[in-house]
C-alpha positions as CSV (number, residue, x, y, z in Angstrom):
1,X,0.0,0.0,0.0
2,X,3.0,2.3,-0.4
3,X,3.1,4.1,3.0
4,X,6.0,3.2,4.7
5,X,6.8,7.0,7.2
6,X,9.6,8.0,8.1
7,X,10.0,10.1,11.6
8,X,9.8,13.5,10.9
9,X,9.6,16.6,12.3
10,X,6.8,18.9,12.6
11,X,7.5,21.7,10.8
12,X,6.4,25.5,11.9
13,X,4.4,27.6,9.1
14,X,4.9,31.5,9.2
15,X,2.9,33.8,7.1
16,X,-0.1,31.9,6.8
17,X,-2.8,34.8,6.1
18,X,-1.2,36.1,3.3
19,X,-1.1,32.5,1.6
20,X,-4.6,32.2,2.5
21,X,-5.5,35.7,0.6
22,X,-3.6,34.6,-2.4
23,X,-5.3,31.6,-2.6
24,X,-8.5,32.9,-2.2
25,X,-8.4,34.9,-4.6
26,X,-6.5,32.5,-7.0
27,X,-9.7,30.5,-6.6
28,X,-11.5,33.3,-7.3
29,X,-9.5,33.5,-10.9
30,X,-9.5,29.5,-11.3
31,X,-13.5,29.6,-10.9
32,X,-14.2,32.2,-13.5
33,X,-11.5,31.2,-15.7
34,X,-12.8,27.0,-15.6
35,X,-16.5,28.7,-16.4
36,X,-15.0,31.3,-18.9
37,X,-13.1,27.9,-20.5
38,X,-16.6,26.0,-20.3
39,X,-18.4,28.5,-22.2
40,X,-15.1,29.0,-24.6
41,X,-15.3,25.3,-25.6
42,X,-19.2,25.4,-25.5
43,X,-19.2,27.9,-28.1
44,X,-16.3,26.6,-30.3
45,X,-17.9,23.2,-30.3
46,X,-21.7,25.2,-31.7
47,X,-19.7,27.1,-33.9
48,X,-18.0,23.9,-35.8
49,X,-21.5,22.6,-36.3
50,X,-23.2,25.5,-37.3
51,X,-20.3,25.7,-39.9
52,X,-20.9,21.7,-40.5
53,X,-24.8,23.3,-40.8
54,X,-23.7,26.1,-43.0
55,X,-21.9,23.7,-45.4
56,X,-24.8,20.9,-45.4
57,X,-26.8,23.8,-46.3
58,X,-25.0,25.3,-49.2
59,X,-24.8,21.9,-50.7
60,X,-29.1,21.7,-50.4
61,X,-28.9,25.3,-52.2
62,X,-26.9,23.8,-54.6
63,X,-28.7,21.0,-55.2
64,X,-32.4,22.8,-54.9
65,X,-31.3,25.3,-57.6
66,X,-30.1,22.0,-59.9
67,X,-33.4,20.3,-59.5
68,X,-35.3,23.7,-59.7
69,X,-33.5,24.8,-63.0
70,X,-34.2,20.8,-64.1
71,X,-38.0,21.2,-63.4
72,X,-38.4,24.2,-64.6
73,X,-37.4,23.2,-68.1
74,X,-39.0,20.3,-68.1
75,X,-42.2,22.1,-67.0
76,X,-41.5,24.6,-69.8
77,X,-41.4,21.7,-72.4
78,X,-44.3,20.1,-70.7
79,X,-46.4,23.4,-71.1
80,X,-45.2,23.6,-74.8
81,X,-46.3,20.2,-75.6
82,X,-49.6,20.2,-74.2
83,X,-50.0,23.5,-76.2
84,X,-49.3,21.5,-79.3
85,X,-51.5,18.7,-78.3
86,X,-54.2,21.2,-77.3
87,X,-53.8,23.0,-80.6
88,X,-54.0,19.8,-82.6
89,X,-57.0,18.3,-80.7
90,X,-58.7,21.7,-81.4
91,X,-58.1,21.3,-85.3
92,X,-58.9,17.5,-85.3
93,X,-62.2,18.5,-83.3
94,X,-63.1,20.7,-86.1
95,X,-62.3,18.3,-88.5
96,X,-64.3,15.9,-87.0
97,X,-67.3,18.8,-86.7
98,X,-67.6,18.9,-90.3
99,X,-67.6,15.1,-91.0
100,X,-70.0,14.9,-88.5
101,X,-72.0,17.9,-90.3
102,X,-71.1,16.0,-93.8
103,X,-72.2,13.1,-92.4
104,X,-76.1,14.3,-90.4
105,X,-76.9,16.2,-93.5
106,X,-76.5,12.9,-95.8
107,X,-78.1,10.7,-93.3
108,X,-81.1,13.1,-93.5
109,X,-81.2,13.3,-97.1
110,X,-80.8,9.3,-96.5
111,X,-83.9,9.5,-94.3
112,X,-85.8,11.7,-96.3
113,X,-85.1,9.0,-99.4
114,X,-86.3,6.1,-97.4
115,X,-89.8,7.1,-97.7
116,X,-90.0,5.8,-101.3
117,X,-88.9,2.5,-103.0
118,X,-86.1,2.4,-104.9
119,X,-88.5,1.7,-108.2
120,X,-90.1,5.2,-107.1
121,X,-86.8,6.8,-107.0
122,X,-85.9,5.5,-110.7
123,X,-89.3,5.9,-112.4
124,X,-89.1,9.6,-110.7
125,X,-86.4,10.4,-111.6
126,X,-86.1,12.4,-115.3
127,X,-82.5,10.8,-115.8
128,X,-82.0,7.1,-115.1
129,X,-78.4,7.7,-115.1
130,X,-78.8,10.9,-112.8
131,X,-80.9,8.8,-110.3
132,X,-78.0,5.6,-110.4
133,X,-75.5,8.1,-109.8
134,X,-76.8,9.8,-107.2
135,X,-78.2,6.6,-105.2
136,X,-74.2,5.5,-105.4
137,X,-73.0,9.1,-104.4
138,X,-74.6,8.7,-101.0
139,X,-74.0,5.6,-100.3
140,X,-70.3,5.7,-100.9
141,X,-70.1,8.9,-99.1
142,X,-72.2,7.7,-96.3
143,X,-69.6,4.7,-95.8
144,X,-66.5,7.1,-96.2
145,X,-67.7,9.7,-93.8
146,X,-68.4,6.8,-91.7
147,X,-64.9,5.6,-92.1
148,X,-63.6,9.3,-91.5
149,X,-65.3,10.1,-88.5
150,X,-64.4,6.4,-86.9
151,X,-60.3,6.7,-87.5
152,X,-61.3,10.5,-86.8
153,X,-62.6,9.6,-83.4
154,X,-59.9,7.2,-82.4
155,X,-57.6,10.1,-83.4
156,X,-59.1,12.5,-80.7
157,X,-59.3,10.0,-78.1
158,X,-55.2,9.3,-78.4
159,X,-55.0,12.9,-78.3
160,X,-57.4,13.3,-75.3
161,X,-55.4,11.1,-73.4
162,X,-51.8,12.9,-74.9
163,X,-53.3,15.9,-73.3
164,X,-54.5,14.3,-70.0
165,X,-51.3,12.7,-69.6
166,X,-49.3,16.3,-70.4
167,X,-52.0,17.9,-68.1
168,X,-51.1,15.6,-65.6
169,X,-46.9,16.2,-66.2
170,X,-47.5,19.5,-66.4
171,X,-49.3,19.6,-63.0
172,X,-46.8,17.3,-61.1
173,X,-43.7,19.2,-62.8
174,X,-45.5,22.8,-61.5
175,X,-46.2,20.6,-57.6
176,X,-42.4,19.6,-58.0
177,X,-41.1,23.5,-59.3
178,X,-43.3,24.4,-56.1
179,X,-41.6,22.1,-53.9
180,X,-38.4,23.1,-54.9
181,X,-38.9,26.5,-54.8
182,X,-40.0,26.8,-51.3
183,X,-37.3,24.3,-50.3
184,X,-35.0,26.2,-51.8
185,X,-36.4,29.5,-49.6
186,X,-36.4,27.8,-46.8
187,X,-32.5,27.1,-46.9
188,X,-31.7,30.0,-47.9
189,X,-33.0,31.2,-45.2
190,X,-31.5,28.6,-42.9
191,X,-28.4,29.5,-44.7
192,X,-28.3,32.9,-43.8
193,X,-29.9,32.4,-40.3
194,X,-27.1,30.5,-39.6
195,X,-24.3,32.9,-40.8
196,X,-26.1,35.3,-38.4
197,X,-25.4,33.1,-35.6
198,X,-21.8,31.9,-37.4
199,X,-21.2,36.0,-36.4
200,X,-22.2,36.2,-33.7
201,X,-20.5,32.4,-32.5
202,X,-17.3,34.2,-33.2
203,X,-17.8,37.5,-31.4
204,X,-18.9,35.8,-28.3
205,X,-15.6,33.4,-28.9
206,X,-13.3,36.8,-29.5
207,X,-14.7,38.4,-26.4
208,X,-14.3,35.0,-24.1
209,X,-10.9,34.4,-25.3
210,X,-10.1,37.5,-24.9
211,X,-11.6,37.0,-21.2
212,X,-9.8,33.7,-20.8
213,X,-6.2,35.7,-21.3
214,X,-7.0,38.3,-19.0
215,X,-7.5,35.7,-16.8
216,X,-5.0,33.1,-17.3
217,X,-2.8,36.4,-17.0
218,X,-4.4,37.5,-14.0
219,X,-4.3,34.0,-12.3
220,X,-0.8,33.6,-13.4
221,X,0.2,36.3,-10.8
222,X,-2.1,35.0,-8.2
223,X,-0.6,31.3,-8.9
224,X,-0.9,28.6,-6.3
225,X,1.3,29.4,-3.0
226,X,3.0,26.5,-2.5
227,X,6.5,28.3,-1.1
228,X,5.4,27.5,2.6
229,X,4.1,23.7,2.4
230,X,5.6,21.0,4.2
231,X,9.5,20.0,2.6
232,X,9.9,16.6,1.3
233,X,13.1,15.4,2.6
234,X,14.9,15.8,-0.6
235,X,16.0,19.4,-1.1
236,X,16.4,18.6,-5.1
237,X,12.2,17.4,-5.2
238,X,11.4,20.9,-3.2
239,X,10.1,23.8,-5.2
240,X,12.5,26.5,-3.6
241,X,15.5,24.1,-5.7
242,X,17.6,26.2,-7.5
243,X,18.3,24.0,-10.7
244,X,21.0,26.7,-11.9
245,X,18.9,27.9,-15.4
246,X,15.9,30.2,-16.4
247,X,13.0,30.2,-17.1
248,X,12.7,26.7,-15.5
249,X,9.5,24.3,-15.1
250,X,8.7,20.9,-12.8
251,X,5.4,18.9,-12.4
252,X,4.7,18.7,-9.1
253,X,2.5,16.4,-7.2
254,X,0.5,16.8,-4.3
255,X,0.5,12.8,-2.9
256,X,2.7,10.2,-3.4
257,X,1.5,6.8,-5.0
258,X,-1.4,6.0,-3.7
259,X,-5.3,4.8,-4.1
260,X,-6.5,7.6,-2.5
261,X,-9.2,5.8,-0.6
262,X,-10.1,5.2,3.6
263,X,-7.5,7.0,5.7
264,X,-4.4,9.3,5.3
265,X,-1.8,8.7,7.9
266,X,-0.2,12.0,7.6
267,X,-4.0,13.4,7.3
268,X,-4.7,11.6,10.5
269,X,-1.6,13.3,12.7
270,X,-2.5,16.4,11.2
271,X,-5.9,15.6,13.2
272,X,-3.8,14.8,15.8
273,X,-1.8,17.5,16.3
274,X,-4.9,20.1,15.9
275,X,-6.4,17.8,19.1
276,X,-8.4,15.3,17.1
277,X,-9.1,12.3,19.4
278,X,-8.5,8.3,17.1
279,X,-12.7,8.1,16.7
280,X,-13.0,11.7,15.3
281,X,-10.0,10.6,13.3
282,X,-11.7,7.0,12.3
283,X,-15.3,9.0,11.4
284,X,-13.3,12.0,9.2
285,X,-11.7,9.2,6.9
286,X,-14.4,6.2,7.3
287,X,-17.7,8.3,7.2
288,X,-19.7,5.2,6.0
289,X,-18.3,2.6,8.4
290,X,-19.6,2.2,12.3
291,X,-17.0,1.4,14.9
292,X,-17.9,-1.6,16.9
293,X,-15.7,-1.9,20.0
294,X,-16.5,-5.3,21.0
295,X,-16.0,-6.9,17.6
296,X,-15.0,-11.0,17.8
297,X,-11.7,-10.8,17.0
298,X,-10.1,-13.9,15.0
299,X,-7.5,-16.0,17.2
300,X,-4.9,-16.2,13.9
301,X,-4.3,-15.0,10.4
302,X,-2.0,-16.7,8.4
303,X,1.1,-14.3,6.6
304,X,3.0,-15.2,3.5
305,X,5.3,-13.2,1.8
306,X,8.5,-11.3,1.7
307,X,8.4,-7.2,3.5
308,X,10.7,-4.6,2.5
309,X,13.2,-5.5,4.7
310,X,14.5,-9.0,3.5
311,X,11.8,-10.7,5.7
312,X,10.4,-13.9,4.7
313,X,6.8,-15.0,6.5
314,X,6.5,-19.2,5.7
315,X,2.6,-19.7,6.2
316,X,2.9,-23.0,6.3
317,X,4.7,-23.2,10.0
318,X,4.2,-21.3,13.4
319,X,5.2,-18.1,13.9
320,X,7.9,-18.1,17.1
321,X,9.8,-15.1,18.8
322,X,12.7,-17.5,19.4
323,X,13.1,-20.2,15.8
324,X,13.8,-19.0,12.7
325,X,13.7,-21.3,9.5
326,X,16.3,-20.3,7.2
327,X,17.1,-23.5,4.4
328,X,14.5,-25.3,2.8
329,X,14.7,-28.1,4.2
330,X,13.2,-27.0,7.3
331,X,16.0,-27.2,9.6
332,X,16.1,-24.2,12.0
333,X,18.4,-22.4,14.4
334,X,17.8,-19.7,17.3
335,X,16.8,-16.6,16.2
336,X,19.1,-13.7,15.7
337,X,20.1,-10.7,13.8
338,X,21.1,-12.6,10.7
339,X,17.1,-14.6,10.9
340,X,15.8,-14.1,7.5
341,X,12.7,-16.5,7.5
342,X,9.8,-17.4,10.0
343,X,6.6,-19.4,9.9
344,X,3.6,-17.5,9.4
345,X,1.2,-18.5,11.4
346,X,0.4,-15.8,13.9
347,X,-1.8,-15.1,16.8
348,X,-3.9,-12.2,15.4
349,X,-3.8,-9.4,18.2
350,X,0.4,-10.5,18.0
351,X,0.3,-9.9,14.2
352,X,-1.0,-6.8,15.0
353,X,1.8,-6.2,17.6
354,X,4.4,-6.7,14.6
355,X,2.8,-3.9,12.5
356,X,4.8,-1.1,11.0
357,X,3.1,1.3,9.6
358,X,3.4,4.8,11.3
359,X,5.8,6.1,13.3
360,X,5.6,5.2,17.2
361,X,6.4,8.2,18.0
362,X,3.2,10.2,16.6
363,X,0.1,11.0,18.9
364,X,-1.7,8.4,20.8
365,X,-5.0,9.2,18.9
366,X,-3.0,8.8,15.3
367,X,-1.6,4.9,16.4
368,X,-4.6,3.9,17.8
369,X,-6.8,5.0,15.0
370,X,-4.1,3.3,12.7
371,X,-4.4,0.0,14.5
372,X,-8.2,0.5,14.2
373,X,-8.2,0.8,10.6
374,X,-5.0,-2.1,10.0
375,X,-6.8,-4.6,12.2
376,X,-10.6,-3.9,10.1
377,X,-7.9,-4.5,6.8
378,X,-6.6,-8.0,8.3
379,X,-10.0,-8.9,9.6
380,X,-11.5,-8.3,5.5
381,X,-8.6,-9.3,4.1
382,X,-8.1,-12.5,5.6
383,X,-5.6,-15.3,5.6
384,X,-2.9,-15.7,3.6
385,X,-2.3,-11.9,4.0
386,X,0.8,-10.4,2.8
387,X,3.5,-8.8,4.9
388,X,4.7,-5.7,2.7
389,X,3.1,-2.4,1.7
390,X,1.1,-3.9,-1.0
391,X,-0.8,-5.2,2.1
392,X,0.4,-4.3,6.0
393,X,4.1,-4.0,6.6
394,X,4.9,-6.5,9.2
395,X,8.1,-7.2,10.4
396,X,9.8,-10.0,12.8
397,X,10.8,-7.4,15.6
398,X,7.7,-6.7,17.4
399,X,7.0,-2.7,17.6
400,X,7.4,-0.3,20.2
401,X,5.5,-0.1,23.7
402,X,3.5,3.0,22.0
403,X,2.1,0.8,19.5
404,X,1.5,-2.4,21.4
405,X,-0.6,-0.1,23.9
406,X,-2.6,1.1,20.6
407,X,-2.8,-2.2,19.7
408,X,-4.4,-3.6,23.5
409,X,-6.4,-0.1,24.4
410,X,-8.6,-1.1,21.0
411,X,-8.5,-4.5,21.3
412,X,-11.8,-5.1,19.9
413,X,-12.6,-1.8,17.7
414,X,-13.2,-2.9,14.2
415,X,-15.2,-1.0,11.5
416,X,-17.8,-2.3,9.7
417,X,-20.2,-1.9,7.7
418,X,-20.8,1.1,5.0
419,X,-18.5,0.5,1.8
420,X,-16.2,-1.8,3.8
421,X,-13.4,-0.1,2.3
422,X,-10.8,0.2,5.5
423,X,-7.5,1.0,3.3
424,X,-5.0,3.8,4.2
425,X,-2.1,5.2,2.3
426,X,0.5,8.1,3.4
427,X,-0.3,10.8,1.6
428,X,-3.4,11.5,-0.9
429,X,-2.8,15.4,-1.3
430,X,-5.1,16.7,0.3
431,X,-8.6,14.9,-1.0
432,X,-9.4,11.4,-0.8
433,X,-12.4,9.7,-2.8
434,X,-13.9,8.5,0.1
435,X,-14.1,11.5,2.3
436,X,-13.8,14.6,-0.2
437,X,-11.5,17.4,0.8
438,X,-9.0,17.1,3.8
439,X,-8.7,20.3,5.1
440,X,-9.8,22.1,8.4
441,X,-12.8,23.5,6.5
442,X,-13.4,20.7,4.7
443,X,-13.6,22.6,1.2
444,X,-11.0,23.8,-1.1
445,X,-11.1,26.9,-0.1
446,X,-8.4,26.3,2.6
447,X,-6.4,23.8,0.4
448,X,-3.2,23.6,0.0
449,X,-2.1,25.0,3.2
450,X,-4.8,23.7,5.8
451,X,-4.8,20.8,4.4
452,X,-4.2,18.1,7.7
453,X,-1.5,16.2,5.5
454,X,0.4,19.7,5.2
455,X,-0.3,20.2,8.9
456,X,0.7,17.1,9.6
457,X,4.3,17.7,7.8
458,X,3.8,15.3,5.2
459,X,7.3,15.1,3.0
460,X,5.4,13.8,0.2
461,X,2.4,16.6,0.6
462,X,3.7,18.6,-2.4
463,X,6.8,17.1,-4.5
464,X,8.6,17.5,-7.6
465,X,9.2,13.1,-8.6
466,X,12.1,12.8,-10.5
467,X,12.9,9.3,-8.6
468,X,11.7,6.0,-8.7
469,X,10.7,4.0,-5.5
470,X,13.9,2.4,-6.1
471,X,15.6,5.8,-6.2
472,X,17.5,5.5,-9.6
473,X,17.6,8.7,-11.1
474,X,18.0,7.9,-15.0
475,X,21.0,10.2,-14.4
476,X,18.9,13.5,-13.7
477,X,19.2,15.4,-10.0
478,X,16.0,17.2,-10.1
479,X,12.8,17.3,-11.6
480,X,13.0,21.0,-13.6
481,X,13.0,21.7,-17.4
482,X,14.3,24.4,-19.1
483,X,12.1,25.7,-21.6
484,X,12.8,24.2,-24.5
485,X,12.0,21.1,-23.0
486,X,9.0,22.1,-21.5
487,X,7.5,23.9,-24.6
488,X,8.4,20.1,-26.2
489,X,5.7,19.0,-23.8
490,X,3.2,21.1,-25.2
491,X,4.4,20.2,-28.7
492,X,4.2,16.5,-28.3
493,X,0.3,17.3,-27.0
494,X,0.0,18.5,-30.3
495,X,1.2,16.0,-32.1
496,X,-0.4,13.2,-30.1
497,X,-3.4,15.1,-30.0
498,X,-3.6,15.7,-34.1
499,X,-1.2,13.3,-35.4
500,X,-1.4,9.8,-36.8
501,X,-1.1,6.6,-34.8
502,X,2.7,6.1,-35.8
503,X,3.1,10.0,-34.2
504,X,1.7,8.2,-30.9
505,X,3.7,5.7,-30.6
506,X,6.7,8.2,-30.7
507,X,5.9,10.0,-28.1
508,X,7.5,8.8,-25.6
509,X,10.4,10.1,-23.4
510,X,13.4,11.8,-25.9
511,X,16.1,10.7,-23.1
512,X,16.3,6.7,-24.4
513,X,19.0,5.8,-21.9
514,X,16.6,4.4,-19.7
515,X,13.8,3.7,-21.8
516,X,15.1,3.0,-25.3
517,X,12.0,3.1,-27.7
518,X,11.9,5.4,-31.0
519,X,10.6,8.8,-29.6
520,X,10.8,11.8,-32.0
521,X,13.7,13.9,-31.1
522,X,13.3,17.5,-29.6
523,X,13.6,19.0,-32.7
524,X,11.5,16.8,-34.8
525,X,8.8,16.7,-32.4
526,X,8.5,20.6,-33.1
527,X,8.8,20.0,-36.9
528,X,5.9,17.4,-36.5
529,X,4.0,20.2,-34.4
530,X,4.4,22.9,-36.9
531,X,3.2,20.6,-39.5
532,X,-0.1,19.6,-37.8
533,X,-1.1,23.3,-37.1
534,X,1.7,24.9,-35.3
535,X,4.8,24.4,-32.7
536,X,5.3,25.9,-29.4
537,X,8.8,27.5,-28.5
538,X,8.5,30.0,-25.4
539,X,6.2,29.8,-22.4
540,X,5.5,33.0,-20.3
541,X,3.6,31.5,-17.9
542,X,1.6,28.7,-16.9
543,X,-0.8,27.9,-13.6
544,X,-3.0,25.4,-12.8
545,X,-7.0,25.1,-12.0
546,X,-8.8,22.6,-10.1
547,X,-11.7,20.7,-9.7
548,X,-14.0,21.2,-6.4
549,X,-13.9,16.7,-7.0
550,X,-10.3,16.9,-6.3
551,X,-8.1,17.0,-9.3
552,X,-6.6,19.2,-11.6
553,X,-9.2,20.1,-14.5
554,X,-6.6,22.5,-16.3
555,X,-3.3,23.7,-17.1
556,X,-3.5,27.3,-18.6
557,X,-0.6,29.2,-20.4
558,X,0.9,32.2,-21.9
559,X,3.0,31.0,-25.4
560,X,4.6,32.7,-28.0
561,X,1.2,31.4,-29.7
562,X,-1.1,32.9,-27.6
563,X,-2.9,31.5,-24.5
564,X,-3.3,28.0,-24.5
565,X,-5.5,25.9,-22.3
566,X,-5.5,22.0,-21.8
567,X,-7.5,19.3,-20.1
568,X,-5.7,18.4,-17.2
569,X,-5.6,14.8,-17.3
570,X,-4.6,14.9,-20.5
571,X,-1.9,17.6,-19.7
572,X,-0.7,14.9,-16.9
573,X,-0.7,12.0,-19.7
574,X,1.5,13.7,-22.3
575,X,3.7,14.9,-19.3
576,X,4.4,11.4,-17.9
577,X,4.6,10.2,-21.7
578,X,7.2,12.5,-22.5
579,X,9.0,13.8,-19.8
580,X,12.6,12.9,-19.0
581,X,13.8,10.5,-16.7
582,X,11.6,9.1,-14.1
583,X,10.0,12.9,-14.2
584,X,5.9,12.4,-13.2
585,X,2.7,13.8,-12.3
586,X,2.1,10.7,-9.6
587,X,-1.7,11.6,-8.6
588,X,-4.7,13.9,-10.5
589,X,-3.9,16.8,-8.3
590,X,-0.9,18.6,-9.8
591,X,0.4,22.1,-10.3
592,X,3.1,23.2,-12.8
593,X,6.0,25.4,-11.1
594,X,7.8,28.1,-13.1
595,X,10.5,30.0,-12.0
């Protein structure tokens, strides 16, 4: 579990209200400017789709006019060919009027004939050729006007239907030109609607950038104090470090590795030393969980596993003050200094006894509270349980009288119930998932410097990592950049941000003695940046906002490109990707020093 403390010091802190100005009004600046930011990307994201929207309708313009212009001349050559048709129906109706006429005043004559015989109509008839002749003149006429006005008729009817079907085509092509028309409008007024609100997008974006810079400006001078937190132990991790150049920047964390969950140890002797008694302590950090003091307490747990300290635990034989098992075939020999293995079966208040993890030293209410929350650990936990960090350091030598008193004046107090979650780490910065902020006023507001880990002199409160737990270096003696460096941080955001997968991939620390890979170089990083929209050479200034959830929401800086504002958990990705070293942002709450 990573929190191993050393004994430490309490530190005194002078100057305190003017901190506690400068970070109020900081917060003041980081509130407006994370809301001004809000807003900024609001608006840029409704300003790319009303120029998506602009585009989509431009192309409907386009396309309406098209179709329009198309309809309207096949409406025109619609309308000139039902004109023909009409016009030709008219002349064939005419014809056909005067066969029909031809043909009525024959069948009256026809009629008027029928009333005598045909012997009458010879005998009157002064001219026997005259009468032949004329019987034969109407009846071939009769037949061929009958003839004419049947081919006639069937002419009129295709053209009846020619002109009902161009009527009909004429009508759906006017619908359609109708259609099109008002779609067209209708766009175009879209279209300029929304280059009305395409202005007026960008105003509001010039006047809240604008806004943003006088704000990153303005919280740039009111950056976090962070001159009078607890020291870390290592002068070269501290902020006051001189690394010997200038302008200089670090990544510094506030907590060390850690889960950030149940109790923080330097949290809890902060509580101490402010006169916190171990249940106010327990109910601050486990706000779910009810203490029961008279909790049946198992008789053994079983530990297995190698501590920090070279200590083998064998959980398959007995634990014992005075045999140690050091070969493997089981022989044994009386314990002493050179001991490195033990059986691992332990009485459970005596594995408790053997505990290391706070000082012995610190406040009554801090070790008691501790053994509350390690015994509630073991108890979920269970058997085999390990004996390192990753669990509960335990070691051979049992612990100091301080401790075993902790141990025996809560000999029953276990936590349960509520999440259940009863882990602990060192250090969480100042906010812990389970509990919120851990501060006197329990807010932000009095965060960095009231924080009770601060208080409580935590050396990994506030810390500049440029180690790793195993303390190598990668041949680097602090965690600054110069500015070139730095500015390659903001360069590889752009190219990870913008670029391809292969640019990805290379983004990864340009120092490959440790690390090896195939990281762009410095200067092709920036070539790669300036080719995906521009590269970053000089930062002015840079300061950090945070979340009321505890972590850092932004990172916020002057450039020789204007002000610049990124995510923070994105900042603190590309930072761990590409920094130097063993040079990290270890937890979500960071701040960027410049000096």
């Amino acid at each position: 579990m990573l929190r191993k403390l050393p004994h430490l010091k309490k530190i005194l802190l002078f100057g305190l209200f003017p901190l506690l100005i400068a970070v109020l009004v900081g917060s003041a600046f980081a509130d407006e400017l994370d809301q001004v930011t809000a807003d900024l990307s609001k608006q840029q994201k409704q300003l790319a789709s009303l120029e998506a929207q602009k585009n989509q309708l431009a192309k409907d313009i386009n396309s309406s006019s098209f179709s329009l212009s198309q309809v309207s001349a096949q409406l025109t050559d619609a309308e000139a060919q039902l004109s023909a048709i009409e016009k030709s129906l008219k002349a064939k109706e005419k014809t056909l009027k005067e066969f029909e006429d031809d043909r009525n005043a024959l069948i009256r004559e026809l009629y008027k004939q029928g009333k005598f015989s045909s012997l009458e109509l010879f005998l009157g008839s002064d001219d026997l050729d005259t009468s032949t002749k004329n019987l034969f003149y109407y009846d071939e006429n009769l037949e061929l006007l009958k003839d004419r006005i049947t081919a006639l008729n069937a002419e009129i009817e295709i053209f009846k239907k020619n002109k009902a079907a161009a009527k009909k085509l004429r009508d759906e092509l006017a619908s359609l030109r109708s259609q099109y028309a008002s779609r067209l409008a209708s766009s175009q007024g879209q279209y300029y609607s929304t280059n009305s609100q395409i202005t007026e997008t960008k105003i509001s974006i010039k006047n809240l950038t604008a806004r943003q810079e006088q704000l990153i400006i303005a919280k740039i001078g009111n950056s976090l104090a962070t001159g009078g937190l607890a020291p870390t132990g290592d002068p070269n991790s501290q902020v006051d470090y001189n690394p010997g150049f200038s302008p200089a920047f670090a990544g510094f964390s506030f907590g060390a590795y850690t889960h950030r969950n149940g109790m923080s140890q330097y949290g809890a002797r902060g509580r101490a030393l402010k006169g916190q008694a171990d249940t106010q302590i327990l109910k601050a950090y486990y706000p779910t969980e009810t203490l029961n003091k008279s909790y049946p307490i198992p008789s053994t747990i079983v530990v297995s596993g190698t501590n920090e300290y070279g200590q083998t635990f064998d959980g398959s034989k007995t634990f014992s003050l005075s045999v140690c098992y050091q070969d493997s075939n089981g022989g044994s020999n009386k314990y002493d200094s050179t001991c490195i293995k033990r059986g691992g079966k332990m009485n459970f208040t005596e594995y408790l006894k053997h505990l290391y993890e706070v000082p012995s030293s610190w406040p009554t209410a801090v070790l008691r509270a501790q053994a509350v929350a390690a015994r509630s650990y073991a108890i979920r936990h269970g058997s085999p349980i390990c004996p390192s960090q990753s669990c509960q350091v335990v070691k051979f030598e049992i612990n100091a009288s301080s401790w075993q008193s902790a141990v025996t004046a809560t000999a029953k107090w276990v936590l349960v119930g509520g999440i259940g979650n009863f882990q602990y780490s060192s250090t969480a910065g100042g906010y812990l998932n389970t509990s919120g902020w851990d501060t006197t006023s329990g807010s932000k507001g009095s965060w960095p410097t009231n924080a009770y880990e601060n208080i409580g002199g935590s050396p990994w409160f506030y810390k500049g990592w440029y180690k790793n737990l195993a303390g190598q270096t990668c041949g680097r003696s602090h965690p600054w950049l110069t500015e070139t460096q730095f500015a390659d941080i903001l360069n590889s955001w752009v190219v990870y941000t913008k670029g391809n997968s292969t640019d990805k991939s290379r983004v990864t620390a340009w120092d490959t003695g440790c690390w090896g890979g195939n990281p762009y170089s410095i200067s092709e990083m920036k070539s790669r940046a300036a080719a995906l929209g521009g590269a970053y050479t000089k930062v002015t200034g840079v300061a950090a906002s945070y979340s009321n959830s505890g972590y850092t929401s932004s990172i916020s800086l002057l450039t020789d490109k204007g002000t610049l504002v990124i995510d923070g958990q994105v900042f603190r990705d590309i930072f761990n990707l590409r920094s130097p070293g063993h040079l990290a942002l270890k937890t979500p709450l960071y701040n960027i020093e410049k000096k």
